[in-house]
C-alpha positions in Angstrom: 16.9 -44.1 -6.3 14.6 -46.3 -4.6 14.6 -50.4 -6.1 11.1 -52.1 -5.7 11.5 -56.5 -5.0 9.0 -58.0 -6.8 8.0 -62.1 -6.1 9.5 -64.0 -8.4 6.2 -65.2 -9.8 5.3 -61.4 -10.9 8.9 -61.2 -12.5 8.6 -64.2 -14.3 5.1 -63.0 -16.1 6.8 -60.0 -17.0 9.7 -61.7 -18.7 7.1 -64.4 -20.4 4.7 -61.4 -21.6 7.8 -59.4 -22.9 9.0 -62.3 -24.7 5.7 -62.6 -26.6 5.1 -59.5 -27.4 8.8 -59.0 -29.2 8.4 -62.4 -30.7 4.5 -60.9 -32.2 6.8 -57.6 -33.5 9.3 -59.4 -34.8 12.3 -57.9 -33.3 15.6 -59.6 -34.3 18.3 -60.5 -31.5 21.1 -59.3 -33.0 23.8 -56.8 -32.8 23.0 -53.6 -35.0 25.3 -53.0 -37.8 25.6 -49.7 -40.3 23.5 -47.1 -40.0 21.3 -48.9 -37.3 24.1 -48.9 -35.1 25.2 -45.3 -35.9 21.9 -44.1 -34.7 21.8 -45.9 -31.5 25.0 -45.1 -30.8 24.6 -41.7 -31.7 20.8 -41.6 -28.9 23.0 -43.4 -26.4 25.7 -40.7 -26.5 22.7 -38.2 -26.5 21.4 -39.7 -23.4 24.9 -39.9 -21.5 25.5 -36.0 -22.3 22.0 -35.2 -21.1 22.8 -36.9 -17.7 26.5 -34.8 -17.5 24.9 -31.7 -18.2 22.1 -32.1 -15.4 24.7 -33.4 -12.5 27.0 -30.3 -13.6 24.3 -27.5 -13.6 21.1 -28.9 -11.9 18.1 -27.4 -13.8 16.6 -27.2 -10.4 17.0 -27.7 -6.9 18.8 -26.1 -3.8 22.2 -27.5 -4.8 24.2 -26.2 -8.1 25.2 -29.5 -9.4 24.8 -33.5 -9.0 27.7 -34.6 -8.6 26.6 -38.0 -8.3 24.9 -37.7 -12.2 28.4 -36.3 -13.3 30.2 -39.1 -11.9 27.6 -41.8 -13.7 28.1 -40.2 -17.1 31.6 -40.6 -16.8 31.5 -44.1 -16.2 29.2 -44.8 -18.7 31.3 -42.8 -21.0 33.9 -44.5 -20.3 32.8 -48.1 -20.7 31.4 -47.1 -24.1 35.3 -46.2 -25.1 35.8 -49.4 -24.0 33.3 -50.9 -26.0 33.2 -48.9 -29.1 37.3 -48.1 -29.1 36.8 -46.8 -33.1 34.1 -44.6 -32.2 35.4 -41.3 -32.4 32.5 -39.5 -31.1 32.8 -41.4 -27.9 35.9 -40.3 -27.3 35.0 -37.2 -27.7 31.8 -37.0 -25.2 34.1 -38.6 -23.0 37.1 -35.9 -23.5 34.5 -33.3 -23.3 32.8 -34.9 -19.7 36.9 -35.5 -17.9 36.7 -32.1 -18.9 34.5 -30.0 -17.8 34.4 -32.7 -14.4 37.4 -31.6 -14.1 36.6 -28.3 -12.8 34.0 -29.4 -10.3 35.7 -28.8 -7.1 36.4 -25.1 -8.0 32.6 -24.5 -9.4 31.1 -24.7 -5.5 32.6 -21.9 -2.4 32.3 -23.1 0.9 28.8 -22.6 1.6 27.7 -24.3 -1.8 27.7 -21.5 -3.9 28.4 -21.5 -7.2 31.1 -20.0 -8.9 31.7 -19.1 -12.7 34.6 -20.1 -14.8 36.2 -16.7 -14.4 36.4 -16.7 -10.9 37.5 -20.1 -10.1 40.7 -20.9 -8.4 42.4 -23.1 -11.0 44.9 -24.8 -8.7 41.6 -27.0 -7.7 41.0 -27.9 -11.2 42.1 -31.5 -11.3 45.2 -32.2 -13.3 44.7 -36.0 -13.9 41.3 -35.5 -14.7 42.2 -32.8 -17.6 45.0 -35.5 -19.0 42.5 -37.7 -19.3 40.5 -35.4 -21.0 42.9 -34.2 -23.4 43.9 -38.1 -24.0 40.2 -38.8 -25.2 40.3 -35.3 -27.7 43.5 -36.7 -29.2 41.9 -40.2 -30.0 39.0 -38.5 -31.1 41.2 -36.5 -33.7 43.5 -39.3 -34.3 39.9 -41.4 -35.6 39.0 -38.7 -37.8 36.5 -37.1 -35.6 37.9 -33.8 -34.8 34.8 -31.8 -36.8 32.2 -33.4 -35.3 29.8 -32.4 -32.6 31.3 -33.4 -28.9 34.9 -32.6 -30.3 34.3 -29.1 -31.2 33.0 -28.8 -27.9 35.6 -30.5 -26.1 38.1 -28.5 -28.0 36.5 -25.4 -27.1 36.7 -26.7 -23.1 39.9 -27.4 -23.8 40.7 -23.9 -24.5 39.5 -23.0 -21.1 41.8 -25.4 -19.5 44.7 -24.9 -21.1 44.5 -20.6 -20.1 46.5 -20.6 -16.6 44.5 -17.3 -16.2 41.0 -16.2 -17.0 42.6 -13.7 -18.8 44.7 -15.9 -20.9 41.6 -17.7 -22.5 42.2 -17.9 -26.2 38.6 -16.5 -26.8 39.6 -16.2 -31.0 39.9 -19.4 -31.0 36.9 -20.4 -29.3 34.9 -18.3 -31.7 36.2 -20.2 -34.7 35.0 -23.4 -32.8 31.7 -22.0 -32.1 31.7 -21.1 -35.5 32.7 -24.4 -37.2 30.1 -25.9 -34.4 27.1 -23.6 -35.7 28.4 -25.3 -39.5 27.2 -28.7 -38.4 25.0 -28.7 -35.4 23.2 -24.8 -36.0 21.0 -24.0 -32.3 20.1 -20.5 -30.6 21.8 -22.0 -27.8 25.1 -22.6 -29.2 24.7 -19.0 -30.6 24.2 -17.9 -27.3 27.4 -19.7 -26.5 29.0 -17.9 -29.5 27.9 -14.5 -28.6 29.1 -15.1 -24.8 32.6 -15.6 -26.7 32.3 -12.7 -29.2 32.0 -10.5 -26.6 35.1 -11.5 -24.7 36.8 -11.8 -28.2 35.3 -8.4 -29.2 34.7 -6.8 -26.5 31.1 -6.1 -25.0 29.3 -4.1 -28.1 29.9 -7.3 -30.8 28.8 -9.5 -28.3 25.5 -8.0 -27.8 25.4 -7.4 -31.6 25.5 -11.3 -31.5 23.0 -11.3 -28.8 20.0 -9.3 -30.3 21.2 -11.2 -33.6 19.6 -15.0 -32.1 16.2 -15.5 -33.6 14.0 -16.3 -30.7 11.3 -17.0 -32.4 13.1 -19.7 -34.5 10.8 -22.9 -33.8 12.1 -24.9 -31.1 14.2 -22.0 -29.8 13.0 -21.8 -26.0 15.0 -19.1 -25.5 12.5 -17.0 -24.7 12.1 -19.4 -21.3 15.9 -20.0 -20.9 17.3 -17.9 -17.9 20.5 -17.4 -19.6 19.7 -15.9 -22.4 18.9 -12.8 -20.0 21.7 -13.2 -18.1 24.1 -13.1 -21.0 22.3 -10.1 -22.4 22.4 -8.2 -18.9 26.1 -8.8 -18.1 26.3 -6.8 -21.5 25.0 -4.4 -21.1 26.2 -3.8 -17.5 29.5 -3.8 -19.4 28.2 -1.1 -21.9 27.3 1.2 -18.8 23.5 0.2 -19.8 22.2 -0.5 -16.3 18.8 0.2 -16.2 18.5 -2.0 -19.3 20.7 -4.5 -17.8 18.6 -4.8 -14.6 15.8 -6.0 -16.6 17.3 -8.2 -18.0 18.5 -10.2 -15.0 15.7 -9.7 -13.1 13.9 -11.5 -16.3 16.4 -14.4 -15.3 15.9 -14.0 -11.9 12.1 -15.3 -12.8 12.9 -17.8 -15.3 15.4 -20.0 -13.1 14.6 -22.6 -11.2 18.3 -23.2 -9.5 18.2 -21.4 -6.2 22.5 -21.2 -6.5 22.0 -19.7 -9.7 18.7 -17.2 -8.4 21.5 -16.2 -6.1 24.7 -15.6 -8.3 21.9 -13.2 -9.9 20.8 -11.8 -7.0 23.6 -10.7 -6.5 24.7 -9.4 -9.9 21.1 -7.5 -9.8 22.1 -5.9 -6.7 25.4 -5.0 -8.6 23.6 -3.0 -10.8 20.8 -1.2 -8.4 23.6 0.2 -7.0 25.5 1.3 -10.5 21.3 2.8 -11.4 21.3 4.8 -8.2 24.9 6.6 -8.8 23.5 7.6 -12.5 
């Protein structure tokens, strides 16, 4: 981030010209109450989980996260605890961030790579961070908030960390909290996120079923640009022995990310499955 110095002249016409224009609007110096301060609460939250999620999985770029963006979420999730202690949903955005950060040192290999959930090496996962974490979800709860939007979702990371294994994931669970999450806050991305758990739930078959059941033409869907939703479909079908089918799929995601770590994770999956085509 680069910081321009202005002369102090320049600064002070800016303040005097801002000053006039919000006395001309009208805009009253106070602090928001009710519903006004629901909804700016509610965009500032928005904004502070839009920052996590790019620092955790950079939407491009050489490197697979920002750590530096993660780290400045969770300060600003935490002062806003600090600031809004009754606000349950800022708990739980904050639960939901100590989280997920604290998997970050086992998401990158040596050279930078990324690495999935599944193969992660959970003796890097940061114990302090996931008290934390599990801390903010119970004052979340404790306030009321245990239905809403970020607790759902931090109570379905919190499945993840509480499995000592991959294979110990309580994936029934997680599809009741997708479920109950697709009650109040319905997306094609979340039933992407649904299907991904279905299928482990399930086994592969349902969680295709779930797949080819997202409406991708729904407006405002984008999945028909989003890199995952091919990926999740391919992995699949690779499952279901389907690899001809599968390998277009992720080389459709091959061509729709803009993450080189992730263009490689599916390189390598694609390669995976030329291998499975030519032994058919």
């Amino acid at each position: 981030m680069v910081f321009y110095l202005l002369p102090e002249k320049t600064i002070g016409q800016r303040i005097l010209r801002a000053k006039k224009t919000l006395s001309e609007v009208r805009v009253p110096f106070e602090t928001p109450r009710g519903e006004d301060l629901r909804r700016r609460v509610t965009s500032v939250l928005s904004v502070v989980y839009l920052i996590f999620n790019e620092g955790y999985t950079a939407t491009s770029g050489e490197g697979w996260m920002r750590a530096a963006l993660c780290d400045e979420a969770l300060r600003l999730g935490r002062l806003l605890v600090q600031l809004l202690p009754g606000e349950s949903e800022a708990h739980a955005l904050l639960a939901l961030m100590e989280l997920n950060g604290a998997r970050n040192a086992a998401r990158r290999g040596s050279d930078g790579e990324a690495v999935l959930l599944a193969d992660q090496n959970r003796s890097r996962w940061d114990e302090v961070q996931i008290h934390r974490g599990m801390t903010s979800l119970a004052s979340a709860q404790r306030l009321g908030g245990g239905a809403e939007y970020y607790a759902l979702q931090a109570a379905i990371t919190a499945c993840h960390m509480r499995a000592r294994t991959a294979e110990e994931t309580d994936w029934d669970r997680i599809v009741l909290l997708y479920d109950a999450l697709m009650q109040i806050a319905p997306s094609s991305i979340v039933a992407l996120n649904r299907a991904v758990a279905v299928g482990m739930a399930d086994g592969a078959e349902a969680g295709l079923a779930a797949v080819d059941a997202i409406d991708l033409d729904a407006k405002g869907s984008g999945l028909d640009r989003y890199h995952l939703f091919d990926s999740v479909r391919g992995d699949l079908l690779m499952k279901l022995n389907r690899f001809r089918e599968a390998r277009e799929a992720i080389q459709s995601a091959v061509a729709l990310t803009q993450n080189q770590r992730e263009r490689e994770l599916l390189m390598e999956r694609l390669a995976t499955i030329e291998e499975r085509c030519l032994e058919e």
